[in-house]
N, C-alpha and C positions, 0 to 999 in steps of 0.2 A: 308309250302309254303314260299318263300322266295318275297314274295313281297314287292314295293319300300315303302316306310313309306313318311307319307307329309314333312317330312323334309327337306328329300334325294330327293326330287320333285322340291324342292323349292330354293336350293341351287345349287350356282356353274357357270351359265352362266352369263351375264353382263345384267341390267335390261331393257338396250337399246333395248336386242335380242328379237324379235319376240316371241310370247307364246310358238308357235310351236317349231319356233329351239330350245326354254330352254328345253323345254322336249326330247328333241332329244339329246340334248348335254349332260344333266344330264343322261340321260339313259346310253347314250356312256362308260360316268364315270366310271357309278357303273360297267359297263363289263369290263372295262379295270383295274380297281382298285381292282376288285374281290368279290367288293357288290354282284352283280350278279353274280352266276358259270354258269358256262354251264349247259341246261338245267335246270335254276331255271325260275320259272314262273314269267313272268311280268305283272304289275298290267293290270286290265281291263281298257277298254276305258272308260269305267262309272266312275272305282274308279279313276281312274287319273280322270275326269271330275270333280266330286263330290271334291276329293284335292286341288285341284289348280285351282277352279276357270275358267275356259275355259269350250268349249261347247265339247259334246261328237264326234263332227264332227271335229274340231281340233284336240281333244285326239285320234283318227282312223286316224288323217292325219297325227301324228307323229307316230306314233305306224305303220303305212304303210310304212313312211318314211325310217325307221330301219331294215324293211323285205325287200326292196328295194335294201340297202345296206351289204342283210347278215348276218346282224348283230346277225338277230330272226330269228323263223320259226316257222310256224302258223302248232299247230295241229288240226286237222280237229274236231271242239264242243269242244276241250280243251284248247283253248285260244292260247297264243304268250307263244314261252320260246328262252333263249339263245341261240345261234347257237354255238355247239362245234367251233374245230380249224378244219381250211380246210384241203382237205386232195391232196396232191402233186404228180400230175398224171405229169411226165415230159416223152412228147407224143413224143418227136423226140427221145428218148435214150430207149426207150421199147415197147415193145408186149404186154408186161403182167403185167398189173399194180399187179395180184395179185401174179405173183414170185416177181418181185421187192417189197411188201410190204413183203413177207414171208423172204426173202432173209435180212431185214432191223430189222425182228424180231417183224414188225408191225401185233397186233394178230387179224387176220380178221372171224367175224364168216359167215360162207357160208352154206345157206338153199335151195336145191333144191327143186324145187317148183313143175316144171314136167321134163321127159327128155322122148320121142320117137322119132319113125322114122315114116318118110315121104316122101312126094315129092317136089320136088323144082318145084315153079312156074316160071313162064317168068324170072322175076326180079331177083330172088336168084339166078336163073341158069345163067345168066348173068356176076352176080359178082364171083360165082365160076367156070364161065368157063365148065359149065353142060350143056346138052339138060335139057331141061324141062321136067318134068316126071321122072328124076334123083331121086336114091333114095339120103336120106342125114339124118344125125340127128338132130335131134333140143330139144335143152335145157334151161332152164329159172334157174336163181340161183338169190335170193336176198342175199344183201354183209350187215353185220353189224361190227359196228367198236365201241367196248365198249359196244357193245348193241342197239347201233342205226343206225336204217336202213340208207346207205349212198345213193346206185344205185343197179337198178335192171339189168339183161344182159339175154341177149336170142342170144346163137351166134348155126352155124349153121355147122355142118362140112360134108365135101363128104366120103356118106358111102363106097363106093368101095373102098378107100385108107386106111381106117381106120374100118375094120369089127369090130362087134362084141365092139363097143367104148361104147356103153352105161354099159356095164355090168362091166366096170372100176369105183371107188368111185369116184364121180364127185365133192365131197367135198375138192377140191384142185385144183392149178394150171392147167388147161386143157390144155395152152401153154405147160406147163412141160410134161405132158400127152400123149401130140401128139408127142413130141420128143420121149421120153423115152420108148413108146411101136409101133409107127409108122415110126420113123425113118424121120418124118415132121419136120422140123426144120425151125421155123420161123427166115426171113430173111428183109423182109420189112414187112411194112403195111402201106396200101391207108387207111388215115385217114381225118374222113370230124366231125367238133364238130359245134351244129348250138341251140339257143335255142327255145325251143315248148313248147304247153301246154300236159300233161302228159294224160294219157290214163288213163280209168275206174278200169285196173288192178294196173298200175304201183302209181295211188291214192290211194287205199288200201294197197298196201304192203308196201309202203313208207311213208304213214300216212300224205298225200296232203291235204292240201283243194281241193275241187272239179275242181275249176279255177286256180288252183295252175302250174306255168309253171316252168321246170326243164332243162337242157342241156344234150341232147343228143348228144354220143359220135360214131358213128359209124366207121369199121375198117373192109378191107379185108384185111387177115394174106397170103404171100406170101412166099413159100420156094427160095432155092438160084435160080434155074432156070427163076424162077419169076411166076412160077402157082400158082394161091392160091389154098389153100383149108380150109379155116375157113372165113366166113362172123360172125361178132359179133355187138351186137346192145346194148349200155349200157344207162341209162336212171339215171342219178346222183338229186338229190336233189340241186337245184341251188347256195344256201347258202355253200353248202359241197366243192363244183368242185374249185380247182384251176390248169387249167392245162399251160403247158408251154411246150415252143421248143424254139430251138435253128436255128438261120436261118443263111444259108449257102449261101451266094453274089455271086455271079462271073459273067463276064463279063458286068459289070457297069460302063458306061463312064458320067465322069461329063462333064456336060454341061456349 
């Protein structure tokens, strides 16, 4: 286990700094320096306590401090470890973050969790443009990158346009999917990213804390026409997500 030593606790910030920030800043160090790798375990709130002299409610206020900032991420009875490098969803120039990582040679592993058909309620049928009662499929895939779970996705497509879609390997791009055997070709997507606290499954598969809040990405995929026919629902690991766009001005008068 690669935990910090009282040395490395003790060294590095100015002794001006506040308890709390020296443990925050030295922690900083060792990740930026490479003391700490990704995913190496960092000390407990006790052993930091017991080292350095501070009360175990400071050591939990730094040690919060740095899961705040992404830095950690708390496995749920396994304590705090490094937070990998974020992963680069850029939402105005794709559909598909998982062709754009395949296409970059980014190697993602994809776990279908379940995949049937059903019916779209009010709401679904809404965002695809269905009567309600609409058949449709719906799929669940968790994504890992190296091995660790990044975001879970449950997207939704209309069955009548795409029959017989589930008996396709769903272990790959489903953007590419709906192209290459449906002739769907995504053209826009209504995209809304907001952050929540995570649901009882998506805490299990993503290895949450219970209270643990993550950024949800949601997306109705649109062909050229402008009909959609894929609603997708992505559920990222908050520490993991860095997304981006590009924002397009026009008709702006200064004042």
């Amino acid at each position: 286990m690669n935990d910090a030593t009282p040395d490395q606790l003790r060294t590095g910030p100015s002794r001006d700094t506040p308890r709390f920030q020296q443990i925050v800043q030295d922690i900083k160090r060792q990740i930026v320096d490479g003391s700490l790798p990704e995913h190496a375990a960092l000390p407990s709130e006790r052993r930091i306590a017991e080292e350095t002299g501070i009360s175990r409610m400071t050591a939990r206020r730094a040690l919060d401090a740095l899961e705040a900032e992404g830095l950690v991420y708390s496995a749920d009875r396994r304590g705090r470890f490094v937070s990998p490098k974020r992963v680069s969803y850029d939402v105005s120039n794709m559909v598909s973050f998982v062709a754009d990582a395949e296409s970059r040679g980014t190697a993602l592993g994809i776990e279908v969790i379940r995949a049937q058909e059903g019916q779209a309620d009010a709401a679904l049928a809404a965002r695809l443009g269905l009567k309600p009662g609409a058949a449709i499929y719906e799929y669940t895939r968790l994504f890992r990158q190296d091995g660790h779970a990044i975001f879970v996705e449950t997207e939704y497509v209309d069955a009548a346009r795409c029959p017989d879609f589930l008996s396709h390997d769903l272990h790959q791009s489903t953007t590419r999917l709906l192209d290459s055997h449906y002739d769907l070709v995504a053209h826009t997507g209504d995209i809304m990213i907001r952050m929540r606290g995570a649901h009882p499954e998506e805490t299990q598969l993503l290895g949450l804390a219970q209270s643990q809040s993550g950024i949800e990405l949601t997306q109705v995929i649109r062909d050229a026409s402008g009909r959609p026919f894929c609603f997708g629902r992505q559920f990222w690991r908050g520490e993991l997500a860095e997304f981006s766009a590009r924002a397009i001005v026009g008709g702006f008068t200064h004042g």
